[in-house]
N, C-alpha and C positions, 0 to 999 in steps of 0.2 A: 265104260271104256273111254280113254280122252287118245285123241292124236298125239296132242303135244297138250303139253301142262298148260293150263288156264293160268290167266293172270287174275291175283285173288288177293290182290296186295290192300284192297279196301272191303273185304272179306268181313264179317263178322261171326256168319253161321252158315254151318253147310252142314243138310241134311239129303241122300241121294237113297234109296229103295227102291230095287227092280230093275229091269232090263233098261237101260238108259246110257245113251252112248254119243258122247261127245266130241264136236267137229273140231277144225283147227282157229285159235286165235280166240280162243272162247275167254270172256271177263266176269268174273262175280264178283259184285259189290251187297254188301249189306246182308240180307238174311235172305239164303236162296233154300227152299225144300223141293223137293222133286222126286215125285213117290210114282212108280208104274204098276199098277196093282194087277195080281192075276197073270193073264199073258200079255199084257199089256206093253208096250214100246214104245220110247220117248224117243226121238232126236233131238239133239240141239245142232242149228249148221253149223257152218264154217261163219266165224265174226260177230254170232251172237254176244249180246251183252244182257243178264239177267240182273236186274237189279231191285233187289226187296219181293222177289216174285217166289210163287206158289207154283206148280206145276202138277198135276196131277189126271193120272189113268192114261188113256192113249191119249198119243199128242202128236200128231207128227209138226215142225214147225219150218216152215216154209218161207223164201226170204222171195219179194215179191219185187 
């Protein structure tokens, strides 16, 4: 699920599987996969930027 549309204007691959639910201002650049296996739950926050990244199983991701 995304708040608002991800900006994905340097996008090459996007691969998303499972409960995985996306904040707002989100950027994908390059080759993003993001697999939540099982019951598994991803977040990505608010202003993440994923770039050439793998994600995988439970993740919660926390901006510090």
């Amino acid at each position: 699920m995304f708040k608002t549309i991800p900006d994905i204007v340097e996008l090459y691959h996007l691969t998303v599987s499972g409960n995985i639910t996306f904040g707002r201002n989100i950027s994908l650049k390059g080759t993003v996969i993001i697999i939540a296996d099982n019951e598994s739950v991803i977040n990505i926050p608010d202003g993440a930027i994923l770039d050439d990244n793998i994600l995988y199983g439970n993740l919660p991701i926390i901006e510090h």
